[in-house]
LUMMI-426247 format. One record per atom (N, C-alpha, C): residue number from 1; residue in three letters; atom name; x negated, y negated, z negated. Coordinates in steps of 0.001 Angstrom, whole numbers. Layout:
% residues N
+-----+------+------+---------+---------+---------+
:  nr : rest : atom :      xx :      yy :      zz :
+-----+------+------+---------+---------+---------+
: NUM :  Ala :   CA :       X :       Y :       Z :
...
+-----+------+------+---------+---------+---------+
END
This chain:
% residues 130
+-----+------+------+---------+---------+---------+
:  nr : rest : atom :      xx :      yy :      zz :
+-----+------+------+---------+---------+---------+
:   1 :  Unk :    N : -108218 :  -86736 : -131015 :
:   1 :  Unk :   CA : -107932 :  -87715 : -129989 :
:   1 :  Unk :    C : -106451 :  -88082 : -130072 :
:   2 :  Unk :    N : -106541 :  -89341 : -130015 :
:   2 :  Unk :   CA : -105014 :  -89912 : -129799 :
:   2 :  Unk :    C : -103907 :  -89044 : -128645 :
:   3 :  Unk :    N : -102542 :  -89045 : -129295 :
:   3 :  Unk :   CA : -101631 :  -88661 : -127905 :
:   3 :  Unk :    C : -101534 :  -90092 : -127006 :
:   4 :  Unk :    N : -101527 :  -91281 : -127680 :
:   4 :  Unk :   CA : -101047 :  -92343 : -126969 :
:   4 :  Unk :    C : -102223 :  -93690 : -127201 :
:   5 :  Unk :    N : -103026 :  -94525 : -126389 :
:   5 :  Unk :   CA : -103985 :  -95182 : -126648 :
:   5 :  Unk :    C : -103705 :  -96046 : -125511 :
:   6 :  Unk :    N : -104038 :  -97547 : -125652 :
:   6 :  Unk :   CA : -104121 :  -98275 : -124601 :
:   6 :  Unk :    C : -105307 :  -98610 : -123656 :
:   7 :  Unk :    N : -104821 :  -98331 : -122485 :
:   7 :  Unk :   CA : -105788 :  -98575 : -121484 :
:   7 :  Unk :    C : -107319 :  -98959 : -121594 :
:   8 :  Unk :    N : -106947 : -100240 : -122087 :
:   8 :  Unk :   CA : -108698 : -101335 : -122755 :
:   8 :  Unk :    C : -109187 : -100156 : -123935 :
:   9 :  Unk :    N : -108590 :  -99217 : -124435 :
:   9 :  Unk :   CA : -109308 :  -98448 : -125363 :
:   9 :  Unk :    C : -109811 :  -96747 : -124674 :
:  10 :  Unk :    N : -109155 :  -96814 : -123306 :
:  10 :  Unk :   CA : -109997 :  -95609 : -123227 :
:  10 :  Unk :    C : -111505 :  -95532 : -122637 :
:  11 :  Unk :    N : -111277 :  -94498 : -122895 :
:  11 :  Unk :   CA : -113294 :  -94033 : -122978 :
:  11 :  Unk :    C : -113625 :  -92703 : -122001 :
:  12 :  Unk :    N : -114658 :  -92775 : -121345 :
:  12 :  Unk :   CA : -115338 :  -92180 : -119931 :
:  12 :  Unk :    C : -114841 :  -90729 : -121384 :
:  13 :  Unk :    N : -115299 :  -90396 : -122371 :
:  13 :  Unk :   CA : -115066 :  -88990 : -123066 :
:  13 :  Unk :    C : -113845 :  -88846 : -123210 :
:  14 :  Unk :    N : -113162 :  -89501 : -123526 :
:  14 :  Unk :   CA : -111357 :  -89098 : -123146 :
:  14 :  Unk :    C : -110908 :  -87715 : -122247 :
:  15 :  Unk :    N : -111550 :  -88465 : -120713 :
:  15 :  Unk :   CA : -111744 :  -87282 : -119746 :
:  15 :  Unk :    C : -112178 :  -85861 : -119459 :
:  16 :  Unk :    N : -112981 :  -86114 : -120607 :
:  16 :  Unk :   CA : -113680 :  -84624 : -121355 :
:  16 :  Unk :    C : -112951 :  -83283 : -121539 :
:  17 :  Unk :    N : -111721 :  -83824 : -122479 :
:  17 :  Unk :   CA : -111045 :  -82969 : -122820 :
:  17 :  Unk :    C : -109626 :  -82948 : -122032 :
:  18 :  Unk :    N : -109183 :  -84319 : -121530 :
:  18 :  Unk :   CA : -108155 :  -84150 : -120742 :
:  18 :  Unk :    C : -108270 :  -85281 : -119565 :
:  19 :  Unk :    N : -108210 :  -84915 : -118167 :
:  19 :  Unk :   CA : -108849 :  -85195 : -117194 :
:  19 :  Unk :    C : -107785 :  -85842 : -116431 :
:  20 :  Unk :    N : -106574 :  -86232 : -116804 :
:  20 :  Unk :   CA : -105592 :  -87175 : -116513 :
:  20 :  Unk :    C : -104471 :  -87802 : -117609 :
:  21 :  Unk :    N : -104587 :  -88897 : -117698 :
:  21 :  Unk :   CA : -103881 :  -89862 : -118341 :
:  21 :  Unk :    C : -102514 :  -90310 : -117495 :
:  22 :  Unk :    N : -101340 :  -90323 : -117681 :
:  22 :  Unk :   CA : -100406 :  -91347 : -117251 :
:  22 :  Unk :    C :  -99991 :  -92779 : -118143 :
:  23 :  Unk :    N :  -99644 :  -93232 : -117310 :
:  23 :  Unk :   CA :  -99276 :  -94668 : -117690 :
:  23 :  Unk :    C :  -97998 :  -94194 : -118187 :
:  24 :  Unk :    N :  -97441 :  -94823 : -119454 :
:  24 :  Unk :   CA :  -96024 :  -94642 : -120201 :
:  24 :  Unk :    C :  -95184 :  -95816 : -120936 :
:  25 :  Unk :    N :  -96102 :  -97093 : -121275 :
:  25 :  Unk :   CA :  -95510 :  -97962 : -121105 :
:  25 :  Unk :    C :  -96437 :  -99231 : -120810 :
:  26 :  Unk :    N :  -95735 : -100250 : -119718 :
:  26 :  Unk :   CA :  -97117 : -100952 : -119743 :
:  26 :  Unk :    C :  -96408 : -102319 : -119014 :
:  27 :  Unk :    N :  -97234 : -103598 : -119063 :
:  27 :  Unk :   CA :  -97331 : -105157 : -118440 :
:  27 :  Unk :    C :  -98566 : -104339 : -118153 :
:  28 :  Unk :    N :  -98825 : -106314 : -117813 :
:  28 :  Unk :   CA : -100385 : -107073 : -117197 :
:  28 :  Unk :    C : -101420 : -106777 : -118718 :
:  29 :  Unk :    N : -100448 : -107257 : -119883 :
:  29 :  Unk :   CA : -101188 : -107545 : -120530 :
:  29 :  Unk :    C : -101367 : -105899 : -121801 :
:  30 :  Unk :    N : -100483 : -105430 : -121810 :
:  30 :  Unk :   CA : -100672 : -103985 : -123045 :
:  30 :  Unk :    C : -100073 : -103092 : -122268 :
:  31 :  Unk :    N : -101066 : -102173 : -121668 :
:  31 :  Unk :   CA : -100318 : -101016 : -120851 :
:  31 :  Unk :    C : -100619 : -100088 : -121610 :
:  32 :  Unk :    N : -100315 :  -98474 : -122076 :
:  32 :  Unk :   CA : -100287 :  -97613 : -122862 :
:  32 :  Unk :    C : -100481 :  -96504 : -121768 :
:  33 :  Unk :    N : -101620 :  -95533 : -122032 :
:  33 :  Unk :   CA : -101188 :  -94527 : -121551 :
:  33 :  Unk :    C : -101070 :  -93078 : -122473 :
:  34 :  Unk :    N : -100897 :  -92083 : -121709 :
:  34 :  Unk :   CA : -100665 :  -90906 : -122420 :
:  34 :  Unk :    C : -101472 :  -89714 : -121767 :
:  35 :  Unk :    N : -101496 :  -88600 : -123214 :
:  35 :  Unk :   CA : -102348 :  -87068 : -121999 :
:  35 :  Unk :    C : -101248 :  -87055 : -121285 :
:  36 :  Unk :    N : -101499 :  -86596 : -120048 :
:  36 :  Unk :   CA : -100375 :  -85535 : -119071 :
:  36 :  Unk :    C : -100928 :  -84390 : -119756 :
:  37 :  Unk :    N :  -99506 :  -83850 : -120525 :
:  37 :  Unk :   CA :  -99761 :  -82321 : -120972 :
:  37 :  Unk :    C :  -98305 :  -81441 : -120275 :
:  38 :  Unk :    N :  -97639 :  -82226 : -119569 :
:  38 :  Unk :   CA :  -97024 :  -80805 : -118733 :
:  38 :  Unk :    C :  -97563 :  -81116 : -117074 :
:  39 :  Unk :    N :  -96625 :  -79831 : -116763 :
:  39 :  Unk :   CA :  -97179 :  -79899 : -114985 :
:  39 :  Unk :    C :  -97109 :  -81185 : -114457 :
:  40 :  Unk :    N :  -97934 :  -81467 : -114075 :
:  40 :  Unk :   CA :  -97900 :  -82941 : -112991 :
:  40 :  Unk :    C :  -96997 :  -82757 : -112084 :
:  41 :  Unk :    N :  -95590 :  -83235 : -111645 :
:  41 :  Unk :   CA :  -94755 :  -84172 : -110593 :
:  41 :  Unk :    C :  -95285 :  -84998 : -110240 :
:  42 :  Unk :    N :  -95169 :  -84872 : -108707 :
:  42 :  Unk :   CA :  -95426 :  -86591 : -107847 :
:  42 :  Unk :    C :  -93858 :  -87174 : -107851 :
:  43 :  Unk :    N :  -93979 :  -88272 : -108190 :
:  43 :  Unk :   CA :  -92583 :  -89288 : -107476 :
:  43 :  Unk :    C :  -93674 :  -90764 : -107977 :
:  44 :  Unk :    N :  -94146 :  -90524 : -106681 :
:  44 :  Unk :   CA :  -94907 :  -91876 : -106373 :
:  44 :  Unk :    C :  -94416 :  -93142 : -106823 :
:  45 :  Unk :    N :  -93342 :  -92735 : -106972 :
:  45 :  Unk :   CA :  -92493 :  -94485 : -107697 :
:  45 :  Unk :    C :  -92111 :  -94476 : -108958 :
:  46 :  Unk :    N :  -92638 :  -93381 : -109956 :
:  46 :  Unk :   CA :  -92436 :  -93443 : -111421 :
:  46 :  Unk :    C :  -93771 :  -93376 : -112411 :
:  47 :  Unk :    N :  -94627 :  -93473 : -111849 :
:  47 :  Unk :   CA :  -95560 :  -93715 : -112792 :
:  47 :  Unk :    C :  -96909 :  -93827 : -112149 :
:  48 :  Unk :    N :  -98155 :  -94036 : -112742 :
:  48 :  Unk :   CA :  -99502 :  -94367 : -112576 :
:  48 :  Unk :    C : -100197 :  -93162 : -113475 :
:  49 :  Unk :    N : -101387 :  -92628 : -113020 :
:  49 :  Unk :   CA : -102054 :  -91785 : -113488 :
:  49 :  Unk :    C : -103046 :  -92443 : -113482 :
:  50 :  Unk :    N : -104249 :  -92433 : -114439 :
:  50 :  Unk :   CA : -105698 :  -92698 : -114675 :
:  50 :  Unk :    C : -106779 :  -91643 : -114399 :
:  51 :  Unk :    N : -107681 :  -91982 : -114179 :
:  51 :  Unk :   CA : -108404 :  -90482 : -113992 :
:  51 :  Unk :    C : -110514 :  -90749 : -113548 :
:  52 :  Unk :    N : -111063 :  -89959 : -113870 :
:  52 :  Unk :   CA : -112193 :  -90739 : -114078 :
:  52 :  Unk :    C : -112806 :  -90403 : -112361 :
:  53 :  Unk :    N : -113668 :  -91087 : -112036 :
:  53 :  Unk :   CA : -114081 :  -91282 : -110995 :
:  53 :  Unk :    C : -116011 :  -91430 : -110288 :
:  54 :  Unk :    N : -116639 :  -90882 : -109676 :
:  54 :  Unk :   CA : -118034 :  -90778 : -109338 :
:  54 :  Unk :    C : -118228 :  -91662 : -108448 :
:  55 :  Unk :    N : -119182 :  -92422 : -108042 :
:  55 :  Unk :   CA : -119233 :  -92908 : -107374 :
:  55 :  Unk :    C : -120804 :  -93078 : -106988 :
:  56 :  Unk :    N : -121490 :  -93203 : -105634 :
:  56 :  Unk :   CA : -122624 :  -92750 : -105364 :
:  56 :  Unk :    C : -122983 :  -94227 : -104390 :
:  57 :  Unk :    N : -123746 :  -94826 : -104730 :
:  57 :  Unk :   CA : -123863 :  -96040 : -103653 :
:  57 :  Unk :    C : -125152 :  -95886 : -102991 :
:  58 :  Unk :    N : -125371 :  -96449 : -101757 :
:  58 :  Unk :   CA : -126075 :  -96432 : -100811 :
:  58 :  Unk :    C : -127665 :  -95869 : -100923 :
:  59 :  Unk :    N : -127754 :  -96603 : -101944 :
:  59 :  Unk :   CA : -129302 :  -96494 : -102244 :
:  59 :  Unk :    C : -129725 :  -95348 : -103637 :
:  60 :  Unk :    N : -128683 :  -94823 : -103673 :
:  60 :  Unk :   CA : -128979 :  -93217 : -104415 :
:  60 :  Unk :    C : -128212 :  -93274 : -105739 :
:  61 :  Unk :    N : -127702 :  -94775 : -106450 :
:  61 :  Unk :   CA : -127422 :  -94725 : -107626 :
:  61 :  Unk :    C : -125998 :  -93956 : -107877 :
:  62 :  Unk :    N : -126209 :  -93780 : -108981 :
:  62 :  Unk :   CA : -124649 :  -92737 : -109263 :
:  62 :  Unk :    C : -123876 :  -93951 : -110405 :
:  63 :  Unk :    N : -122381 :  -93416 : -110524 :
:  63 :  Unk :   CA : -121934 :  -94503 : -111317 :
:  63 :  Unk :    C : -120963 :  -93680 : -111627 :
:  64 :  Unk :    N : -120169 :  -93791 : -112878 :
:  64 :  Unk :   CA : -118992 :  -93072 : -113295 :
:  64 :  Unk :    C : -118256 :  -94263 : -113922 :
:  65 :  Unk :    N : -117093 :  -93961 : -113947 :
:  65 :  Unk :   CA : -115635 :  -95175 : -114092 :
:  65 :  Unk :    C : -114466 :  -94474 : -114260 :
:  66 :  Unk :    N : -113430 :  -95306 : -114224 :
:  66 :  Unk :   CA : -112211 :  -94674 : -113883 :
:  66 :  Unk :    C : -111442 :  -95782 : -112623 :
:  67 :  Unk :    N : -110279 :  -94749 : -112428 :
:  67 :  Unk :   CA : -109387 :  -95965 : -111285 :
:  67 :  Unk :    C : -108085 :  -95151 : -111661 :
:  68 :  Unk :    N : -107219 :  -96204 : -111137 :
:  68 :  Unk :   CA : -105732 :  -95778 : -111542 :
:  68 :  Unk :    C : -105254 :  -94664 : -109583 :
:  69 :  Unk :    N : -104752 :  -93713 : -110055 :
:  69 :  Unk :   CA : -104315 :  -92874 : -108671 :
:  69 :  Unk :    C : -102935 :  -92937 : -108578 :
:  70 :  Unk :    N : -102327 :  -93689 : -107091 :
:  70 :  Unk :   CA : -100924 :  -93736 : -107252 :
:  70 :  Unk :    C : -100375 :  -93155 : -106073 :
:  71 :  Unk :    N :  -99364 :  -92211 : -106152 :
:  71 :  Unk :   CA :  -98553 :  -91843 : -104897 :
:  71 :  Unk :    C :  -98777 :  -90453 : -104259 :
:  72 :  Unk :    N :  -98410 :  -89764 : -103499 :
:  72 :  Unk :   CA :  -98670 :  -88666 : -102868 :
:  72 :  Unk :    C :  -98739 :  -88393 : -101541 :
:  73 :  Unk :    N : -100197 :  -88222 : -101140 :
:  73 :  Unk :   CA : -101516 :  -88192 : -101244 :
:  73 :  Unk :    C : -101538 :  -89146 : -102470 :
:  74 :  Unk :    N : -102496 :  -88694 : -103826 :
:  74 :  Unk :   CA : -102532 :  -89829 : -104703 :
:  74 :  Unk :    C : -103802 :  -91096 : -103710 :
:  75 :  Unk :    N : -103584 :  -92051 : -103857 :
:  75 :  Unk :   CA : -104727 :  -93026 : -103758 :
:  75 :  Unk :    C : -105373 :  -93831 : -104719 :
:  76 :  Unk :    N : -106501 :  -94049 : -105010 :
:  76 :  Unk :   CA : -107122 :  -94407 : -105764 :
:  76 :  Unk :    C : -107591 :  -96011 : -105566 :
:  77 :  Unk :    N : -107654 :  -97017 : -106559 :
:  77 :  Unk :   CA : -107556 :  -97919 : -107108 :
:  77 :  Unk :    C : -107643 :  -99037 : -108078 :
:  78 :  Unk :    N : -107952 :  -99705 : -108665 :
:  78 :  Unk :   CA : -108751 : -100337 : -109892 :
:  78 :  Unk :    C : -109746 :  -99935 : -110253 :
:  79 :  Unk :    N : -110528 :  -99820 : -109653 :
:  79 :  Unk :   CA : -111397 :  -99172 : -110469 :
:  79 :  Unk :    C : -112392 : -100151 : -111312 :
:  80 :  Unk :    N : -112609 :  -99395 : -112224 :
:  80 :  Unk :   CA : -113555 : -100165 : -113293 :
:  80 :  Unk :    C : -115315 :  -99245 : -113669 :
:  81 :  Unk :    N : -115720 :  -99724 : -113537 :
:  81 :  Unk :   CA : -117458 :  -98642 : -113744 :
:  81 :  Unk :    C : -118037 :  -99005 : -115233 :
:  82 :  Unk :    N : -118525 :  -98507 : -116061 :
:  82 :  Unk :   CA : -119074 :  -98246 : -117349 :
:  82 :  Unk :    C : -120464 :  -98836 : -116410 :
:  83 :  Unk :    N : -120888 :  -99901 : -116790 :
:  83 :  Unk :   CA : -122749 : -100415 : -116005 :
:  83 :  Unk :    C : -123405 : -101025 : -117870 :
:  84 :  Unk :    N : -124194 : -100092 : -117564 :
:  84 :  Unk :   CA : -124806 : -100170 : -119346 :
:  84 :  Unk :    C : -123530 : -100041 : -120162 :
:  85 :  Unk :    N : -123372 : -101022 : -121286 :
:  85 :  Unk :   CA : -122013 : -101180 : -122083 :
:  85 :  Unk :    C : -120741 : -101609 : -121421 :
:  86 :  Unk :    N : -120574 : -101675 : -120597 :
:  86 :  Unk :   CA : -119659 : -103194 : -119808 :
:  86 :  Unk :    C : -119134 : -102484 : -119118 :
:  87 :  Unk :    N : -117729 : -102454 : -119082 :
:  87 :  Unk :   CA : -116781 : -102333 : -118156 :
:  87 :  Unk :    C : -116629 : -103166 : -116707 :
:  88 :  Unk :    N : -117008 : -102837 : -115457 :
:  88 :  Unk :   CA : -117262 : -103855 : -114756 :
:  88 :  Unk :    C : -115720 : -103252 : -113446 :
:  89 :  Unk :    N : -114992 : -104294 : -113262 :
:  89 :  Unk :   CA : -114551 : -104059 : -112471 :
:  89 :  Unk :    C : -114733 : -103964 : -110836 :
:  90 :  Unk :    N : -114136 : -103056 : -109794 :
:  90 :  Unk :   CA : -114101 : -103563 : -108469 :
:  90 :  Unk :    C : -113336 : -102909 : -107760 :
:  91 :  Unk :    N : -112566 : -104165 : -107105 :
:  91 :  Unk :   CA : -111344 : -103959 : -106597 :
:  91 :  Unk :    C : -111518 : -104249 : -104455 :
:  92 :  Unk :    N : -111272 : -104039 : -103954 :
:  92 :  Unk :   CA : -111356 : -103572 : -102649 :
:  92 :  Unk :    C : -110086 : -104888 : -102136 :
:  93 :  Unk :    N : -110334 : -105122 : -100759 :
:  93 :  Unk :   CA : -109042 : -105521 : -100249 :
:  93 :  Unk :    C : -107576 : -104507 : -100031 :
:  94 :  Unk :    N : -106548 : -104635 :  -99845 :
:  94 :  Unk :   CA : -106226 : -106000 :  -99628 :
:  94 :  Unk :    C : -105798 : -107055 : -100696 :
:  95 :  Unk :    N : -106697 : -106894 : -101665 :
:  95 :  Unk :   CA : -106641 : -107577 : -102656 :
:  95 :  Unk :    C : -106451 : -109465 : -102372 :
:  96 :  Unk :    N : -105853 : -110682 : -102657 :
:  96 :  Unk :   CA : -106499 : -112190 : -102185 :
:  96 :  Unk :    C : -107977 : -112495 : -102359 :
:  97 :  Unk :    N : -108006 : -113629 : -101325 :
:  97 :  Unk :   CA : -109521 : -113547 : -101649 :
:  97 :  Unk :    C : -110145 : -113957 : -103274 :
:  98 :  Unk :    N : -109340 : -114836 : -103864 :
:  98 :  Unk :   CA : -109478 : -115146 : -105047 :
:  98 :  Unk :    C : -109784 : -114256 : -106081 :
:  99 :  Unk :    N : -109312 : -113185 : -106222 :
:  99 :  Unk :   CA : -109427 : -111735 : -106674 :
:  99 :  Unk :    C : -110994 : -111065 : -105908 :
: 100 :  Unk :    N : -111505 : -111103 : -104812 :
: 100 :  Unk :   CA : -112434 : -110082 : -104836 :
: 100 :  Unk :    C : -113798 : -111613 : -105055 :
: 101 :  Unk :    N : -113346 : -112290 : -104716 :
: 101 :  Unk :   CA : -114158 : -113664 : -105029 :
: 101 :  Unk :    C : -114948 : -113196 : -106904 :
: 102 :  Unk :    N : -113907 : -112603 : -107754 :
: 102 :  Unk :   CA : -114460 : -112260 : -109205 :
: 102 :  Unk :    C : -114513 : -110959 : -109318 :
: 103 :  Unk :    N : -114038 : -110117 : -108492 :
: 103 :  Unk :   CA : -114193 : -108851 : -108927 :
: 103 :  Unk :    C : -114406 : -108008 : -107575 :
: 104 :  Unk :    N : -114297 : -108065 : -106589 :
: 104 :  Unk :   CA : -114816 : -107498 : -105453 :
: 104 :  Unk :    C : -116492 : -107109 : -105279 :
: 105 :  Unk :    N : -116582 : -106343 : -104120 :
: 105 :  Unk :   CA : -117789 : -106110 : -103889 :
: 105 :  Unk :    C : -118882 : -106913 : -103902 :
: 106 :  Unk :    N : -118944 : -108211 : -103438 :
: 106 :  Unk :   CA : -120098 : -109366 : -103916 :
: 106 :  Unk :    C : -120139 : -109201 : -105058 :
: 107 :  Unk :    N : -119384 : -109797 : -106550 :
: 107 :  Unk :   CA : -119901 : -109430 : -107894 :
: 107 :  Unk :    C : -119999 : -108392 : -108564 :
: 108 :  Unk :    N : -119320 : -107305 : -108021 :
: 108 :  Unk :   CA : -120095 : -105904 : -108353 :
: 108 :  Unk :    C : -121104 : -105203 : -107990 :
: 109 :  Unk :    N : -121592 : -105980 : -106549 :
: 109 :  Unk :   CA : -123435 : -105447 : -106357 :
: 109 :  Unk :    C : -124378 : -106425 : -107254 :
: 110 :  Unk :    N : -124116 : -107828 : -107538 :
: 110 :  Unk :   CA : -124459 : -108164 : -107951 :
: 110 :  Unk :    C : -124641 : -107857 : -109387 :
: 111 :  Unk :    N : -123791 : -107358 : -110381 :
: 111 :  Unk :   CA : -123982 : -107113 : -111444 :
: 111 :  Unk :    C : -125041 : -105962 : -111493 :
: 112 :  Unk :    N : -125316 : -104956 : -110569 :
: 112 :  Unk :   CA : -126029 : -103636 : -110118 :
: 112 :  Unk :    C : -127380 : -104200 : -109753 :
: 113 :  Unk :    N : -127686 : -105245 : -109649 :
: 113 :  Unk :   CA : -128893 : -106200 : -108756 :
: 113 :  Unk :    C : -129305 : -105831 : -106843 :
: 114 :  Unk :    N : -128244 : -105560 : -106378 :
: 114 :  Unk :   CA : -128293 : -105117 : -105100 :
: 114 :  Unk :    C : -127493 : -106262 : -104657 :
: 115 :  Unk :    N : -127965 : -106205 : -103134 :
: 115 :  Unk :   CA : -127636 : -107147 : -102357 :
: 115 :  Unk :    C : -125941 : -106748 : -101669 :
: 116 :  Unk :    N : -125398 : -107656 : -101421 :
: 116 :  Unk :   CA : -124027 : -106735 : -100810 :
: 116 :  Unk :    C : -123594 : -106397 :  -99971 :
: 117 :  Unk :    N : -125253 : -106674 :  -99116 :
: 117 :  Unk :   CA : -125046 : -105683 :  -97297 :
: 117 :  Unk :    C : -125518 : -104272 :  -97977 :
: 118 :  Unk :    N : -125997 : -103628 :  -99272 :
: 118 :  Unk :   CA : -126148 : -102770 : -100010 :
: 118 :  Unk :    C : -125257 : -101823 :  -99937 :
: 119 :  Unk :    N : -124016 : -102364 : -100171 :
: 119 :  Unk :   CA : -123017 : -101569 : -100487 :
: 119 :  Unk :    C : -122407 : -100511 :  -99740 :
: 120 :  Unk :    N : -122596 :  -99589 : -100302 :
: 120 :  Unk :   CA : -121645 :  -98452 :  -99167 :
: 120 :  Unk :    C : -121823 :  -97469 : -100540 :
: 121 :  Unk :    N : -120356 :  -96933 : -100757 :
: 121 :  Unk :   CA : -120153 :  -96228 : -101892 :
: 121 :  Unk :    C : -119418 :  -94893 : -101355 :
: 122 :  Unk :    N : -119682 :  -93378 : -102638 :
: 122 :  Unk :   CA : -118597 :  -92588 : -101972 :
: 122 :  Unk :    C : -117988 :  -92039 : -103479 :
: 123 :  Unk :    N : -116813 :  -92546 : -103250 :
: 123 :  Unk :   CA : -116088 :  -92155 : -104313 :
: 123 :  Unk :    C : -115080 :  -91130 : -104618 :
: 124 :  Unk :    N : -115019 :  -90385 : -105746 :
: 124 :  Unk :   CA : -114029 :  -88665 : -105688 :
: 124 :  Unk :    C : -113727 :  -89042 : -107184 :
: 125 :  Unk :    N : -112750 :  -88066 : -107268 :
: 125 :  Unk :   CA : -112106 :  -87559 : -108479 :
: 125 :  Unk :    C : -111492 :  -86137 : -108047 :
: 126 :  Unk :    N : -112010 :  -85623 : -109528 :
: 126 :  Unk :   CA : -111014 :  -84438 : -109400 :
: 126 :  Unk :    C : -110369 :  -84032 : -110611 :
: 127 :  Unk :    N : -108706 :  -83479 : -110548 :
: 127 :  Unk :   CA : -108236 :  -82954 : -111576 :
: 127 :  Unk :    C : -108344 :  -82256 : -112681 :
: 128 :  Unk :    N : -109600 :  -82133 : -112482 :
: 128 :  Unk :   CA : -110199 :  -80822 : -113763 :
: 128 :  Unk :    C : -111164 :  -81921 : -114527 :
: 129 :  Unk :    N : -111387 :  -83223 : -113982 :
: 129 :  Unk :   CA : -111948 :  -83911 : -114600 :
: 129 :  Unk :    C : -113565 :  -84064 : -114701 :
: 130 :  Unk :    N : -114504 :  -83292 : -113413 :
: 130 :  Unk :   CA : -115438 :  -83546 : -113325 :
: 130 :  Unk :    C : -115521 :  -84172 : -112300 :
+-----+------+------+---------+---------+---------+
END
């Protein structure tokens, strides 16, 4: 496994072996991350961690993804879900509406074929990576 891989290239097995990624250099458009291989520091204002994520929606389905965790309490964020091949994003307010208009909860139940009074999700991560 790579020490250093960009974002659009990681993979739900990444997490396998190492169960947090930081961000090390990055834009909008080529962000890079890295293993965290020493002790994790919080300073909420120097970096972004990746980390994979469960998610359980209303009607029993399970879903695995990742989201970016920032700050201390970390909070969780971007998240993106593996649905068949496809990376599907969904992003929460207080996002603009223009933003959840393409990637919010309406087109992410929809991609799931659920309606989006459907939705009610419970989402975790944990450091060890399950």
């Amino acid at each position: 496994m790579a020490a250093t891989k960009s974002l659009s290239e990681l993979q739900l097995e990444d997490f396998d072996a190492v169960p947090i990624w930081r961000t090390v250099t990055g834009d909008c458009d080529a962000e890079t991350v890295a293993l965290l291989t020493q002790k994790l520091t919080v300073d909420p204002d120097d970096f972004e961690l990746w980390v994979r994520v469960h998610g359980v929606m209303k009607n029993g389905s399970r879903l695995v993804g990742i989201a970016r965790a920032q700050g201390d309490p970390a909070q969780l964020d971007l998240f993106s879900f593996l649905i068949g091949s496809s990376w599907v994003p969904l992003i929460f307010k207080p996002a603009p509406d223009f933003v959840l208009t393409r990637q919010g909860p309406a087109p992410f139940c929809s991609r799931l074929g659920l309606p989006v009074c459907e939705f009610r999700t419970h989402l975790s991560a944990r450091s060890d990576g399950t």
